[in-house]
N, C-alpha and C positions, 0 to 999 in steps of 0.2 A: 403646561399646555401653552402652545404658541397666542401673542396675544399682539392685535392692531389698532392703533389707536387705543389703549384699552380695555377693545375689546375682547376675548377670547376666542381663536380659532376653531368653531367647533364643527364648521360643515364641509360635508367633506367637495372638492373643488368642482364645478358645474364641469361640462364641457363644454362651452363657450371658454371658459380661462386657460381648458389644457389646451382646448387649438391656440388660442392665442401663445400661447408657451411653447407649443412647437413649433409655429410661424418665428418663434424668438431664436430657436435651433435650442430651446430648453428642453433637454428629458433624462426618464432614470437609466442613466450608462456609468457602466464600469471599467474604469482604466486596466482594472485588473483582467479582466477578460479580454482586452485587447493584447494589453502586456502575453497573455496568455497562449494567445492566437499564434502570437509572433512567434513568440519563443517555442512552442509545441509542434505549429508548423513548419519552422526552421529544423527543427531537429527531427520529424520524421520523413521529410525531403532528404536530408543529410546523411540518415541510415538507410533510406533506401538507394541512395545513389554512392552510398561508400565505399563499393565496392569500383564501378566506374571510375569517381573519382580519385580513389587509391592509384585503377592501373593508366590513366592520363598523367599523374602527378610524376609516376615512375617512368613510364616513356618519356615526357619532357626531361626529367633532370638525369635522364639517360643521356639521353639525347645530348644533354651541354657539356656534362661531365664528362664522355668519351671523345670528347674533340679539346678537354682541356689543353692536353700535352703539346697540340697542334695548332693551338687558338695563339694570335698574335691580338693582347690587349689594346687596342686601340681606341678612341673615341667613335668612331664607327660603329665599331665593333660590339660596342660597347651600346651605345643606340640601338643597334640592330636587336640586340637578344632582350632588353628593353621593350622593348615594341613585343619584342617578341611575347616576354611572359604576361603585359599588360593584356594582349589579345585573348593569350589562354586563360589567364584568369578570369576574364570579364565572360567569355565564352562557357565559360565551366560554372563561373557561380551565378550569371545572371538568369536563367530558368529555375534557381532554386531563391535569387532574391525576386523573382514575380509569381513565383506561386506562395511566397509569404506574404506581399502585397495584396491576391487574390481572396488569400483566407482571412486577412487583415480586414478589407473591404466587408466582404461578407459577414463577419463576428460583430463588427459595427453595426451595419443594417439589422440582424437579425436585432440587437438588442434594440436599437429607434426605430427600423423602416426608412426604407429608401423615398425621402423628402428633398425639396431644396426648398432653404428657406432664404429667400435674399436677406429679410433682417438680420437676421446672423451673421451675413457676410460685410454688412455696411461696418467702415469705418467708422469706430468710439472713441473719439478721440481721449475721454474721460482715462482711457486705458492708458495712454502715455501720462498721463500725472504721474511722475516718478513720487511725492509724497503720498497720494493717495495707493500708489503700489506697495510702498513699502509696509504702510498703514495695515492693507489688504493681506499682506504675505505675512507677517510678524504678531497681529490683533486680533485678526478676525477668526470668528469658531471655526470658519471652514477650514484653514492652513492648521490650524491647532489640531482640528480634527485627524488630519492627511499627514501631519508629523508624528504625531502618537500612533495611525496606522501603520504607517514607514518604519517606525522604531520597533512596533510590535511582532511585523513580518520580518525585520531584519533580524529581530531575537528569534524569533522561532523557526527560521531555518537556518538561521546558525547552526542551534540545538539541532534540528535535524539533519544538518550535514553532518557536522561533528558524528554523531554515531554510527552514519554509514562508512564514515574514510575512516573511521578507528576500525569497525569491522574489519573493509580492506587493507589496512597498515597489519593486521595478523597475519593475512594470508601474503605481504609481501616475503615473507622468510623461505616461503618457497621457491623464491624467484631464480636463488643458486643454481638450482637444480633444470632448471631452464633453459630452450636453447630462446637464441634473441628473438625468432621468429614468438616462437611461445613466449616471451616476455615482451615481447610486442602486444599481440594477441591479447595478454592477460592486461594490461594496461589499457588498451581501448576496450573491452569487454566493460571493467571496473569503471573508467568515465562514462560510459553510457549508460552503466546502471547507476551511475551516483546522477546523472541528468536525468532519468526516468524516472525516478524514485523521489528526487526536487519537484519533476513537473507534476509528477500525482498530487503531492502537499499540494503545490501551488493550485492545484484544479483547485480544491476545499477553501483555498483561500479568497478563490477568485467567486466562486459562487456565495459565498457568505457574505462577500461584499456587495457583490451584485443584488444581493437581496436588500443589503442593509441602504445602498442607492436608492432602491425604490422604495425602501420603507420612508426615506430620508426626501426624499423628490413628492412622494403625496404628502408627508404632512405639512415640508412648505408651500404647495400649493394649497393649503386648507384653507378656508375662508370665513369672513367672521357672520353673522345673519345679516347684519346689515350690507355687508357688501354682495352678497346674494338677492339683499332687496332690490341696491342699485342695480343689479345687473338685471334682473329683470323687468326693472322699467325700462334699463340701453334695449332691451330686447323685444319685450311687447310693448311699452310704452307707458307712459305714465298714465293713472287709472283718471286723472282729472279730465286731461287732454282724451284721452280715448272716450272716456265719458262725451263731452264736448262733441268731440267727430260724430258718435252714435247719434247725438242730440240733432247736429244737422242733415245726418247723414236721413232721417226719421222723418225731418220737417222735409226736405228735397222731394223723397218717396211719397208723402201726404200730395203733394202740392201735384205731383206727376200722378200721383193717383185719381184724386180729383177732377184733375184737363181727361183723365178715359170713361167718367163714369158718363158724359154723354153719347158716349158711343157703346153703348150695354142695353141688351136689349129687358133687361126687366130687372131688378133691386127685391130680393127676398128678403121680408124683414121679420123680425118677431117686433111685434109693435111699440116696443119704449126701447130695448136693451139693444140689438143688432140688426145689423141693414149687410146685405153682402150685392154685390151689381156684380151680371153673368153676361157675357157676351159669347155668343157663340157663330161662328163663320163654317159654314157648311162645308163651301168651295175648299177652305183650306185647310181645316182643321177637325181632329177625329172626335175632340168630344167640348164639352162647356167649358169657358175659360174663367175665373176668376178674375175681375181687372180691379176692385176695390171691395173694402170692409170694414168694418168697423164695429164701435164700441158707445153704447149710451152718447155722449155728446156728439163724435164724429159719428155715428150712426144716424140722429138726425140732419145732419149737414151733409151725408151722405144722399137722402131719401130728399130732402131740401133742395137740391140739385139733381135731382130724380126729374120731383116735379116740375121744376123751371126749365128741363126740356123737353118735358112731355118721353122719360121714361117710365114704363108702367111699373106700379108697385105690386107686389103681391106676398099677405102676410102668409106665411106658416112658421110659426113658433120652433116647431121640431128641428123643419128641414133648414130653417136659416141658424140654429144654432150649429146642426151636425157639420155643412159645410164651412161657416167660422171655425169651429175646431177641426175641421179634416183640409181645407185650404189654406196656401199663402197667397198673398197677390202672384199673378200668373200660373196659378197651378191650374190645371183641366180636372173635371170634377172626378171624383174615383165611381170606380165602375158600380161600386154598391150605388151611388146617389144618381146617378146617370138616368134611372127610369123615370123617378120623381120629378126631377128637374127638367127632363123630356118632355113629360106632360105640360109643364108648366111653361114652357115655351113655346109648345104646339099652340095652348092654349090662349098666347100672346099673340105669335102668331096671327091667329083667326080671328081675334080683337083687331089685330090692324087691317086684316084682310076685308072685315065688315067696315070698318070707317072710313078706308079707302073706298068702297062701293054707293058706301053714304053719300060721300064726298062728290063723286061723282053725278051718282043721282040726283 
């Protein structure tokens, strides 16, 4: 088992590390199935257009050959039919080299996905180290690897050429007996099936590797635990500091809690353990709001600042525990507690409604 620092690669790679790996332009692809692409899509472009390019090839060297007698070689001349066949050529074979290109394109995506990654594209200079190349190409597992591949596939279609052109070398004896057209015929027949019969192996070959790529691509991206641990502190953060943030993030909320609870019209408390302060605004809002709460110490320092501004207290045991646990600061009371706490505000309310008439009188 692969091992870093150490330690032992046992987990398998987060995704945080594969994006990061494909931002690198790293992933599991197989040469072999590009090689594949090319070569398969070259040669079914080539038999479907065989017959076209057979009768173009014939009209050209028709064409040249029945004006030998009459052709004066010159340098011109000579230019001229130059030009000439460079046009036909390129004219003839270049829709059959861009749809090998298009299938090329596409066999790649399909194995990575159509990404650009600039990292990949930057200049490493490390790569021009002619020592550290040679190092690379001659030591390392991977070249080792890709040389004993190369040697393996080169034996094994050797062998499987060999048996196919021995088949065909029997059936050449019939060839006497042929006219040229039929020994034409029989000769491109016999190449195409000795390239059909190559490109099939090579299909097994190409998927085998492809497989063996991504067998080979996830366990170097394996990772060992500890480096799962760092990555999850680069990611959520480190538990001290978070701790930390939470701690003032807590005291912040206290502090801002505290500056609302003189603006609450009443503090329900159960008498030693919890204090909760309710504010409710008629005009704007559809039910009781929650603006502070609290627990045994902050619950008296809560009720403490109650009283220093003349917010009213009023104990029930029940109802200030049930909204402690059914509120968080800012929540509006839920509809089950809504009657309870109705009451209880009504009945503040009318407490103030009396001491302002007092007051007056």
């Amino acid at each position: 088992m692969a091992e870093s620092d150490g330690q032992e690669k046992t987990e398998q790679a987060t995704g945080k590390k594969l994006f990061e790996a494909r931002e690198e332009g790293k992933a599991a692809k197989s040469t072999e199935i590009n090689a594949l692409a090319v070569f398969g899509s070259g040669l079914i472009l080539v038999y479907l257009t065989k017959g076209y390019i057979g009768d173009k090839f014939f009209e050209f060297t028709t064409d040249i050959l029945g004006s030998l007698n009459t052709l004066e070689l010159t340098k011109a001349i000579l230019q001229t039919y130059f030009l000439k066949w460079m046009i036909f050529f390129f004219t003839l074979i270049m829709p059959i080299l861009i749809g090998i290109a298009v299938i090329s394109t596409v066999s790649n995506i399909s194995q990575v996905g159509l990404k650009i990654t600039p990292k990949a594209l930057k200049i490493k200079f490390d790569k021009f180290n002619l020592l550290k190349g040679v190092k690379r190409m001659l030591f390392s597992s991977r070249s080792l690897v890709e040389v004993a591949k190369g040697l393996t596939k080169l034996i094994i279609i050797g062998i499987f050429s060999y048996v196919i052109i021995s088949d065909l070398l029997t059936q050449t004896a019939e060839l006497v007996n042929l006219s040229i057209d039929n020994t034409v015929t029989f000769m491109l027949d016999s190449a195409f099936t000795l390239i059909w019969k190559i490109t099939m192996f090579y299909s097994l070959i190409a998927v085998v590797d492809y497989l063996f790529q991504r067998y080979k691509f996830n366990k170097d991206m394996m990772m060992t635990k500890q480096e799962v641990k760092d990555e999850m502190k680069q990611t959520e953060g480190d538990p001290i500091v978070k701790s930390r943030i939470r701690r003032v993030m807590l005291n912040a909320a206290k502090k801002r809690m505290m500056k609302d609870i003189p603006t609450a019209d009443v503090v329900v408390t159960n008498p030693t353990h919890v204090a909760v302060a309710l504010k409710y605004d008629m005009d704007k809002e559809a039910a009781p709001k929650v603006v502070a709460k609290g627990l045994d110490d902050l619950a008296q320092r809560i009720k403490k600042i109650a009283a220093e501004n003349n917010v009213p207290l009023y104990e029930d045991v029940e109802l200030a525990r049930a909204i402690y646990k059914a509120c968080e600061i800012g929540d509006f009371i839920p509809t089950k507690l809504f009657k309870a706490v109705a009451q209880i505000l009504a009945c503040m309310y009318q407490m103030k409604k009396v001491k302002r008439m007092k007051s007056i009188v």
